[in-house]
N, C-alpha and C positions, 0 to 999 in steps of 0.2 A: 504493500500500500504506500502511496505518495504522501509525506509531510506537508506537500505545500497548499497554501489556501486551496480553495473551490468555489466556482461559483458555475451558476446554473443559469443558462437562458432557455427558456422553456415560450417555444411558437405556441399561440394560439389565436392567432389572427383572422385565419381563413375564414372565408363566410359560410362554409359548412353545406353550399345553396344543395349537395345529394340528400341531405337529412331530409329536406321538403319542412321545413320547422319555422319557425319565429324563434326559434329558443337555442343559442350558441351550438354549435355541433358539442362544445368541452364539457356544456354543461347536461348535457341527457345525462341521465343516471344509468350507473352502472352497481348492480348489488344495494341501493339505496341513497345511492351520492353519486356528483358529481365523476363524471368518470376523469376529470381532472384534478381533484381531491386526492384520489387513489396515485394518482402520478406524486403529486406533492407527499405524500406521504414517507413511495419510496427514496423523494429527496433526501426529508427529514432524515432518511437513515445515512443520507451522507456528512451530515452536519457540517450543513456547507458553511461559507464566510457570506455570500452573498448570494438572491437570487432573486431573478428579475422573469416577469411573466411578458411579452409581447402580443396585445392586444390589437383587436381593428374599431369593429364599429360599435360593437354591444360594450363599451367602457366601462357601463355600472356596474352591467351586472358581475361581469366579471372580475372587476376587480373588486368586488362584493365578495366573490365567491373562493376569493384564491387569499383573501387579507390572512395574515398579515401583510404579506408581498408585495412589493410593488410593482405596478404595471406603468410601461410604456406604450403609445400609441401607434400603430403601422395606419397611416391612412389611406397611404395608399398600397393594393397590393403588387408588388415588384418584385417577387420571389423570395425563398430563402433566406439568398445573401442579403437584400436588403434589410429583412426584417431581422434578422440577426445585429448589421447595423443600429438600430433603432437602440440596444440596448448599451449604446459605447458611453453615453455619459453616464450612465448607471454604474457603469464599472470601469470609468478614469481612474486610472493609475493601477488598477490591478492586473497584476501579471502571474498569478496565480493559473492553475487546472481547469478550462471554460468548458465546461457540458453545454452542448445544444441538443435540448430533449422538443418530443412534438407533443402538444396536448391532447392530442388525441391518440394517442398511446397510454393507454394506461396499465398494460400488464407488465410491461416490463419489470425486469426484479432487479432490486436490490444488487444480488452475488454478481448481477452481470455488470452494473455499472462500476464495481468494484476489480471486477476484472480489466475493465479498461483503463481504470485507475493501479492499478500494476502493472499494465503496461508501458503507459504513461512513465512511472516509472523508473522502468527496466534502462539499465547502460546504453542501451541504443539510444534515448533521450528521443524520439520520436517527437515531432513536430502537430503533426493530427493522428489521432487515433479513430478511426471509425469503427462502428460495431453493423455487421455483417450476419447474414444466414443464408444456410441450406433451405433457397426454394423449389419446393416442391414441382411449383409452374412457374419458373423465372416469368415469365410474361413482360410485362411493360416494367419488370424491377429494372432499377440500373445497373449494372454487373460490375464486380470489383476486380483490378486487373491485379494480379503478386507478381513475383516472381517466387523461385526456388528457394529462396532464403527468407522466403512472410515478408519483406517488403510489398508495400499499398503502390502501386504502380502510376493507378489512376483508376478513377469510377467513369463506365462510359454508360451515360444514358443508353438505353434501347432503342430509341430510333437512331443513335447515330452508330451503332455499333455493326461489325462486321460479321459476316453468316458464324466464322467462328469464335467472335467474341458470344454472340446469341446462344452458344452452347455452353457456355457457364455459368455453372446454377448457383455459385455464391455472392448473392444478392447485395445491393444499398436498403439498411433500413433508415438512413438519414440521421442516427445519432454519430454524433462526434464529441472528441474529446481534443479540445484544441491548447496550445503553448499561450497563455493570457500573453506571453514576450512576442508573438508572429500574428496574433487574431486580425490585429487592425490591418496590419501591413499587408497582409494577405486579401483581406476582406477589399481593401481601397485598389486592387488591382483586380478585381473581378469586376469583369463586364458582363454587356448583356446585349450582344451580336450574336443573337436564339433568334429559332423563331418564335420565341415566346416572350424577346423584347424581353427578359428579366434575369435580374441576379441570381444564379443558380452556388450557395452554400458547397455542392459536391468540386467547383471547379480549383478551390483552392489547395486540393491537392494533389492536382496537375502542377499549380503555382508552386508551392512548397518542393514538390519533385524538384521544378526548374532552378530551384534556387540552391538546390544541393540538402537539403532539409529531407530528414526519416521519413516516412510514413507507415502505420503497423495498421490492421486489423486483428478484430476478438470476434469472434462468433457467437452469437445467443441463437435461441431455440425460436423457430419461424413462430410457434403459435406462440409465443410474451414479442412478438415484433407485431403483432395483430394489429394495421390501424384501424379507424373507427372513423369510413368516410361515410355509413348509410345506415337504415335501420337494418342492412340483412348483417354489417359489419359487426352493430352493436347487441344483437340477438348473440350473434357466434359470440364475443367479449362477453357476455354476461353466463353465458354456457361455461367457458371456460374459468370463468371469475367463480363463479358455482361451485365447480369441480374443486379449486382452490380450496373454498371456504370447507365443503363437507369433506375433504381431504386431514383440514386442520381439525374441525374437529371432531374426527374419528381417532383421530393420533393423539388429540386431549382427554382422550381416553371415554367418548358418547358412543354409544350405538345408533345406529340409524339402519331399521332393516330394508329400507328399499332408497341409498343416499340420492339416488336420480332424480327421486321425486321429493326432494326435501328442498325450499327454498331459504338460504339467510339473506340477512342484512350483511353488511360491510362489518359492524360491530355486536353482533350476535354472542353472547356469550354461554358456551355449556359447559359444563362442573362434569366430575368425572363419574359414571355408572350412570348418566344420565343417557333414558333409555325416548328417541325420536323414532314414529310410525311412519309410514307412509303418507304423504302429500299432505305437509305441515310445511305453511308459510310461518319464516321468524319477519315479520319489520321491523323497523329501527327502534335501537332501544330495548333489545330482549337480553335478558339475565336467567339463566335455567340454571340453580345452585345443584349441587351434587344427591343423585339417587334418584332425582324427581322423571316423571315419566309423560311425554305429549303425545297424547294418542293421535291416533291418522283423522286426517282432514282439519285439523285444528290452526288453528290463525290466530298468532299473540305479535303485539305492537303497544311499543312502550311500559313492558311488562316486566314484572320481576318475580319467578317464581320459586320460592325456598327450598328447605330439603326435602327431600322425600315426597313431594306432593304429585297430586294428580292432574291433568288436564286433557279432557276430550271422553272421546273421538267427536268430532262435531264441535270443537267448543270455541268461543273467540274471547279474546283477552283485550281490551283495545286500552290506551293510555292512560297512566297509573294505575292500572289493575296490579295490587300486590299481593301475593297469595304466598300466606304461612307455609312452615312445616308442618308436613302431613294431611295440611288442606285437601280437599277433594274439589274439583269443579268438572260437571259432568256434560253429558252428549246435549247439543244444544244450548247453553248456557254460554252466555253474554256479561260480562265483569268488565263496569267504565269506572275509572277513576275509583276506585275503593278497596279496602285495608280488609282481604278475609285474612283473620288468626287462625294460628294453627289449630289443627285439627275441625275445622268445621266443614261441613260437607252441605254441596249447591249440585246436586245431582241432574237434575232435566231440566230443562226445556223452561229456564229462568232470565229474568233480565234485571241486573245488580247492578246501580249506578249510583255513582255518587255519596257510597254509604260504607258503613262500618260494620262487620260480622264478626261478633265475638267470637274466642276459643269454643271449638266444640259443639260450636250452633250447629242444626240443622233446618237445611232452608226446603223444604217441599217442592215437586214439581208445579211450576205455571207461576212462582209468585214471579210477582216486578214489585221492584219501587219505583214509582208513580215522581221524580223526581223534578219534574220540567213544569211550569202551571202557565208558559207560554211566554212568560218577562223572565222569571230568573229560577234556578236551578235549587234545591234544597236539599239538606244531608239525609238519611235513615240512619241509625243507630241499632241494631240489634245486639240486645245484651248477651255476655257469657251465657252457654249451655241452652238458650232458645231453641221454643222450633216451632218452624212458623208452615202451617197448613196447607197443604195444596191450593193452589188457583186465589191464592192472597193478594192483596193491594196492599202496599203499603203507602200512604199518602205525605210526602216528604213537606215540612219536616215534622218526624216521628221518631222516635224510642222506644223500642222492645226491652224491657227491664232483665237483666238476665234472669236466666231459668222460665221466662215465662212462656206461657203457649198460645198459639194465635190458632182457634178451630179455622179448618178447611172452607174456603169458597169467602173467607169474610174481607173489607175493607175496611181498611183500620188508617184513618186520619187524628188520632189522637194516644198521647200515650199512653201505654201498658206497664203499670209497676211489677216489678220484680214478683218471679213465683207465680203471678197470675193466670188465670185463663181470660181471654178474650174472644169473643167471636160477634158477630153483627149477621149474620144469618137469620131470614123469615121463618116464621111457626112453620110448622109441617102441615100440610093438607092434601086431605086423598079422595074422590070422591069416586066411589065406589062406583063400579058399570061405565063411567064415562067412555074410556077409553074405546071399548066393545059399540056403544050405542054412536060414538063420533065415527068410526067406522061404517057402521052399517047405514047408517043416513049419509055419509059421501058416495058410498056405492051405489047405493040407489039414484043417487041425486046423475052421476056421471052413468047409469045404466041409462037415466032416463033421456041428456044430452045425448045420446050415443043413438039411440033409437029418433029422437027426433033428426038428428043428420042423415038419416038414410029417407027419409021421407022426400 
């Protein structure tokens, strides 16, 4: 690894116009976040001195989105090299390790950027470092020229290259690792006599060759060079980003019996023996503590579920839902913003919002708390050791006293002291024969329609 500073310019200018979006191509989410997030992140692991984002027309958001960092503006787009330009006051006077990463790259790893950074360097004292891969379908990549000894020869674009440069499959993925002491000097001598009228980044290592100056390449693995020009690019990125995530945490020691069909967040968190079903989405903000178990089809976001507890199959957990040790939260059952204690059990086909459920309670199938009265939101309280009835209302805000008991089918807008029974249920009435005599006067009634239609 090289001592010397680092600094990172990271493109993200482009107008993204394959996305078909209004919304930055950097910023579509990938796993839960910005799939430019995920690029910055693996910077973080370089702990760089500086880093600078290059931006075009969406300025807010972006640089909304990447802060602390600061961005520079490309307003106009003239390649590459220009927009790498763009970030030279940013890093006046540093002659330090320049990474130029693309924002729309976001799988790249970590080990690989550090690989170039030992190259960097290596005795040879190499001038740019480019990072390179085995493609599959070289296609329209640019092709990197060596020789016998791993010197970077030069990168030739694909249309300008010869039938047998077209037959070499190790690719430009556009990251380099440039000399902070060559960037400028290099950069101010690239033109743009293309047909595409623009400053092309790859050509200064033609320049550097000319000037008697190293060139090396490192190789990374084609699928972490993935860019992310369209929705089919960012489908396959999030496929792969996936495979990542339930990778990590099956090796954090979670089960998951069918991992394909399991979706995380970017920051999804599972404890060890924790046991995941099939086709459980985590979204952002999930914490699964050790032992606890997500049955299949379940949906938790912004959730934090303790030891040993239960959730699902069917079940959705949606923000602040916090569920004890040993809690149970069953098939169907809906938990917004509210604190169940260990050990209580919310078994069917419930909806729990905005409320409190003591240790040990048990909640019936069908109740809700009734939390919303159309202006503003109110708490439920259910005390210790509760158990509240099938097919309950409870009328927020309300208090279940612990121990106490709410009968089946009742609505309860008012508190219940401790140890109590409550229920709000009508008298019983039955009247006898009705049922038999409401019958047989409909049959008649539709024999007799039925005979008048044929007339």
């Amino acid at each position: 690894m090289s001592h010397r500073k680092i600094a990172v310019v990271i493109l993200a200018a482009g107008l993204g116009t394959r996305m078909k979006s209004t919304l930055p191509k950097v910023l579509h989410p990938l796993a839960g976040r910005p799939m430019i997030r995920h690029l910055l992140e693996t910077v973080d692991g370089l702990d760089p001195d500086q880093v600078v984002v290059v931006v075009g027309e969406a300025y807010g958001q972006l640089s909304e989105a990447v802060a602390p960092y600061p961005v520079v503006t490309q307003a106009e787009q003239r390649g590459t090299g220009h927009a790498v330009r763009m970030a030279r006051q940013q890093l006046s006077g540093f002659d330090g390790d320049v990474f130029v990463l693309f924002g729309g790259d976001p799988l790249i790893t970590l080990e690989t950027l550090e690989a170039m950074l030992h190259v960097r360097a290596s005795e040879d004292n190499p001038a740019v470092v480019v990072l390179g891969f085995q493609a599959a379908d070289p296609g329209a990549y640019g092709r990197l020229i060596t020789s016998e000894d791993g010197t970077l020869e030069a990168i030739v674009e694909a249309r300008d290259a010869s039938p047998e440069q077209l037959e070499i499959t190790l690719c430009n993925s556009g990251v380099m690792l440039i000399d902070g002491a060559h960037i400028w000097q290099l950069l101010d001598r690239v033109g743009c006599d293309n047909a595409k009228n623009e400053y092309y980044l790859t050509d200064i290592v033609g320049l550097a060759r000319d000037q008697g100056l190293d060139c090396r390449f490192v190789e990374g693995d084609e699928e972490e060079l993935l860019g992310v020009d369209n929705r089919v690019d960012l489908a396959l990125a999030e496929l792969i980003m996936q495979d990542r995530l339930r990778t990590r945490a099956m090796e954090n020691g979670a089960t998951l019996s069918d991992p394909g069909s399991v979706f995380f967040s970017f920051d999804t968190v599972l404890g060890e023996d924790v046991s995941v079903g099939p086709n459980v989405v985590f979204g952002p903000g999930v914490t699964v503590e050790d032992g606890a178990t997500i049955k299949a089809f379940s949906h938790l976001e912004g959730a934090h579920v303790a030891v040993g507890a239960t959730v699902g199959p069917y079940a959705r957990l949606r923000p602040g839902a916090q569920i004890g040790a040993g809690a149970k939260i069953g098939n169907f059952v809906e938990i917004k913003n509210t604190v169940v204690h260990p050990g209580a059990k919310i078994s069917h086909l419930s909806y729990i919002g905005d409320a409190e459920v003591g240790e040990d309670a048990n909640i019936g199938a069908g109740t809700i708390t009734c939390n919303y009265d159309g202006f503003f939101k109110s708490k439920t309280v259910i005390g210790k050791g509760a158990f509240i009835g099938s097919n309950t209302a409870l009328v927020a805000p309300v208090t279940i006293g612990e121990g106490a008991v709410i009968g089946a089918g009742s609505t309860i807008s008012r508190d219940v002291e401790a140890d109590s029974l409550a229920l709000t249920r009508a008298d019983h009435r039955a009247i006898v024969g009705w049922a038999k005599s409401n019958r047989d006067n409909k049959s008649a009634l539709k024999a007799k329609q039925g005979n008048n239609k044929k007339r």
